[in-house]
C-alpha positions as CSV (number, residue, x, y, z in Angstrom):
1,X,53.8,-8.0,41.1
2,X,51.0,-6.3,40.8
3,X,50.6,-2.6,39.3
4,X,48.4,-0.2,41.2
5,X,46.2,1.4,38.7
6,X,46.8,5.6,38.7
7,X,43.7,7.6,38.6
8,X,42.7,11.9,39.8
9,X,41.8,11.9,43.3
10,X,38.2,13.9,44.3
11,X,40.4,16.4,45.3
12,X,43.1,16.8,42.5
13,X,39.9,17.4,40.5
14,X,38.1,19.8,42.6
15,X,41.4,22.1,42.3
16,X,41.4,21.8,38.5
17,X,37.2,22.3,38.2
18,X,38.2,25.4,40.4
19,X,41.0,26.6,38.3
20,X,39.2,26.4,34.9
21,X,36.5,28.7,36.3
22,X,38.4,30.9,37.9
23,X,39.5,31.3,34.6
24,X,36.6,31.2,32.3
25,X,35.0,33.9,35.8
26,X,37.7,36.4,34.1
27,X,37.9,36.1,30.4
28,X,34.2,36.1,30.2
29,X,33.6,39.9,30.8
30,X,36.4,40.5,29.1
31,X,35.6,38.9,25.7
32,X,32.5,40.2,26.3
33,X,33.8,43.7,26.4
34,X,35.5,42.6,23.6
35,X,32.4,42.4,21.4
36,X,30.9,45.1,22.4
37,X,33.9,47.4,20.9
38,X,34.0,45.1,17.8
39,X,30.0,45.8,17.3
40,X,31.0,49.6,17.8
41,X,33.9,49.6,14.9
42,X,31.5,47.7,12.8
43,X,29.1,50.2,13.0
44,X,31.4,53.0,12.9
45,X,32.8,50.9,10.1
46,X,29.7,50.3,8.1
47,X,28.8,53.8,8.7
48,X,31.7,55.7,6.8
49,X,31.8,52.9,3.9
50,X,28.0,54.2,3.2
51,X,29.7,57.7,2.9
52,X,32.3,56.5,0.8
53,X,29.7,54.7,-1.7
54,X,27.3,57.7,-2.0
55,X,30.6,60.3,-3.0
56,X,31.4,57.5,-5.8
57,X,28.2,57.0,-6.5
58,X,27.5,60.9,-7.1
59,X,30.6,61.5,-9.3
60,X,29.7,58.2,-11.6
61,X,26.3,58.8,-11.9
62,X,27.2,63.0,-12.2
63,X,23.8,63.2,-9.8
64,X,23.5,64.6,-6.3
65,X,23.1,61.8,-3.3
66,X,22.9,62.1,0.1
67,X,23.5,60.2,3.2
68,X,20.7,60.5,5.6
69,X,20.9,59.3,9.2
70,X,18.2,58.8,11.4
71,X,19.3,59.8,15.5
72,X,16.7,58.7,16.7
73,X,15.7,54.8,15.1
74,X,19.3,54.0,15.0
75,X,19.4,53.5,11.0
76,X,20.5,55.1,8.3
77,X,20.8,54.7,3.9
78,X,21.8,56.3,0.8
79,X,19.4,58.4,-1.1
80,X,19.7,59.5,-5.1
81,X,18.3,63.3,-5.6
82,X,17.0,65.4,-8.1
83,X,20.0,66.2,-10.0
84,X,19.0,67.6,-13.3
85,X,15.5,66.4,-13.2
86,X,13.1,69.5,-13.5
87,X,9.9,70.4,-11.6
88,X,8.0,69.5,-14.8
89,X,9.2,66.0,-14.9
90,X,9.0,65.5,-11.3
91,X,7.1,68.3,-8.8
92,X,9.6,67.7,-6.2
93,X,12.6,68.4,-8.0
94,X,12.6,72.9,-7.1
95,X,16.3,71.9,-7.1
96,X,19.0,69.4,-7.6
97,X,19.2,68.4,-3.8
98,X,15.8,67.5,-3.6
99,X,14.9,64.0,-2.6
100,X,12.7,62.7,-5.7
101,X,8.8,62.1,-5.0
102,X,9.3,58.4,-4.8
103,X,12.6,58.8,-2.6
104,X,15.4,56.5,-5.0
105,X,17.3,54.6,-1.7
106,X,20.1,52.3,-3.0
107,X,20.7,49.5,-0.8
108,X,17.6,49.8,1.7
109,X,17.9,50.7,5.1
110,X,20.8,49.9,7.4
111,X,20.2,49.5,11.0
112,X,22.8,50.5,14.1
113,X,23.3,46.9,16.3
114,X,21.7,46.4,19.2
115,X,22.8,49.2,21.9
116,X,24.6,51.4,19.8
117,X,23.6,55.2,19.1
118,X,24.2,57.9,16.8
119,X,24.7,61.5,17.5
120,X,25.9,64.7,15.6
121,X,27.1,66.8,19.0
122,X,30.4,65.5,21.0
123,X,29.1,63.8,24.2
124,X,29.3,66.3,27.4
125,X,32.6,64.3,28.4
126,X,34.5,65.6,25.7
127,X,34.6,69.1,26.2
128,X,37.7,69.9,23.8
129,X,39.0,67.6,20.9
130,X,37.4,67.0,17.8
131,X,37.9,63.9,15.3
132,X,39.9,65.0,12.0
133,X,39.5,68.1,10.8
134,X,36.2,69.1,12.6
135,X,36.3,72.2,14.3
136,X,32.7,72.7,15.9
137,X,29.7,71.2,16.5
138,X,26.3,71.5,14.6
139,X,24.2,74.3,16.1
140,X,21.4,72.0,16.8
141,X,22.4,68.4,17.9
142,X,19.0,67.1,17.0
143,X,18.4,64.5,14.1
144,X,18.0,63.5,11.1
145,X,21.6,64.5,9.8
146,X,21.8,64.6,6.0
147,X,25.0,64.1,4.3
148,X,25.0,65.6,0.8
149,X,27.7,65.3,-2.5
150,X,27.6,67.1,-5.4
151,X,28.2,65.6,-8.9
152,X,32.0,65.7,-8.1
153,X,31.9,63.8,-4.9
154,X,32.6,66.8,-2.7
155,X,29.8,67.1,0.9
156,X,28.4,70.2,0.8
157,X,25.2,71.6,2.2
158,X,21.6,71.2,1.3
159,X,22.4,74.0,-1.7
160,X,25.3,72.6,-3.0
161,X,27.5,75.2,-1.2
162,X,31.0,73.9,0.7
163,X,30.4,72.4,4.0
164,X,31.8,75.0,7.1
165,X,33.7,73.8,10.3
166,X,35.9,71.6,8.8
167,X,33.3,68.7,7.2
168,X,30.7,66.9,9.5
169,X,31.0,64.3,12.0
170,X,28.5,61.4,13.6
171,X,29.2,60.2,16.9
172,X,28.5,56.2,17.8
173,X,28.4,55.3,21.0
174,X,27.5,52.0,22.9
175,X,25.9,51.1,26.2
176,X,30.0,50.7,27.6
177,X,30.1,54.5,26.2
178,X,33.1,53.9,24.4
179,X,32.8,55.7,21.4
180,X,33.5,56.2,17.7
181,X,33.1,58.8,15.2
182,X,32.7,59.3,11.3
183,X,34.2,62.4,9.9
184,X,33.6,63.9,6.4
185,X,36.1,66.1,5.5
186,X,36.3,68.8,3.0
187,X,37.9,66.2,0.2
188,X,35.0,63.8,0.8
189,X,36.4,60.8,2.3
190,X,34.9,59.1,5.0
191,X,36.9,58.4,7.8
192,X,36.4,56.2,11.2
193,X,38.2,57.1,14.8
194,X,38.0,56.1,18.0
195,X,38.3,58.2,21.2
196,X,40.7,57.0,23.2
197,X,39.8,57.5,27.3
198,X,43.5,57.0,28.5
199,X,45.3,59.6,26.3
200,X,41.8,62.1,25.8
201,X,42.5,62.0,22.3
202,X,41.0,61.2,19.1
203,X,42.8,58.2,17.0
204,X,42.4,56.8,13.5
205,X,41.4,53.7,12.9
């Protein structure tokens, strides 16, 4: 007796061509959102871990750095100063926060991903709640932003004097305007959040 041989009808695999992209149709924006908010954290991510390398770097080395961070390219580095090097040695150096005459950047320049932006001010959505233990925003929310630490790895201001308002925040935000932000407290640690829409709240990542 002969065996009829089994094979997929036309339309048994019309039905499964169908099914597989009516699947692939909805997990593609999704994983694409995905990678978006990975980019963002990374960012975010890469962002603070600069902070956190020029407060070490200023208490080993017992010399000023700062953390500068261009708005408006998207980039951003970590910049020796002055320290104790006088105005006779070096014509720049009027005091220790100085950036030298040929500016000492460790590492080169780091650059935000494609579609990401930095800001100091809370976007106009977020009317109320601030990351960690800010408590205002900058009086002017224009660019560059400069990040200093003294020779004990505390940020203070361009004079070496305690930062106000709690420490200083960057915002990063992508073109899905989801949004992180890294906080430097007080201490001088670097810290990453991420604003959560649902709960209007600020959470730490």
């Amino acid at each position: 007796m002969l065996r009829k041989d089994s094979a997929f009808s036309m339309m048994e695999l019309l039905v499964v061509v169908l099914i597989i992209g009516t699947i692939v149709a909805m997990a593609i924006p999704q994983a694409y959102q995905a990678v978006k908010a990975y980019r963002l954290h990374a960012d975010a991510g890469s962002l603070a871990a600069q902070m956190n390398v020029a407060r070490m770097r200023a208490a080993s080395q017992y010399k000023p750095y700062r953390v500068v961070v261009n708005l408006a390219a998207g980039t951003y580095w970590r910049e020796a100063l002055c320290g104790a090097t006088s105005a006779s040695v070096d014509a720049a150096c009027t005091s220790p926060y100085e950036a030298q005459s040929t500016p000492v950047i460790e590492g080169g320049t780091q650059y935000a991903m494609e579609g990401d932006v930095y800001a100091i001010c809370r976007p106009a959505s977020i009317s109320s709640a601030y990351p960690g233990t800010i408590l205002a925003d900058p009086s002017s929310c224009s660019g560059p932003l400069y990040v200093y630490f003294n020779t004990r790895g505390a940020p203070v201001d361009n004079t070496g004097n305690p930062l106000g308002s709690g420490g200083t925040a960057v915002y990063v935000r992508n073109q899905n305007n989801l949004l992180d932000a890294v906080t430097v407290a007080i201490g001088g640690a670097a810290t990453t959040w991420n604003w959560d829409t649902a709960g209007s709240i600020w959470r730490r990542r």
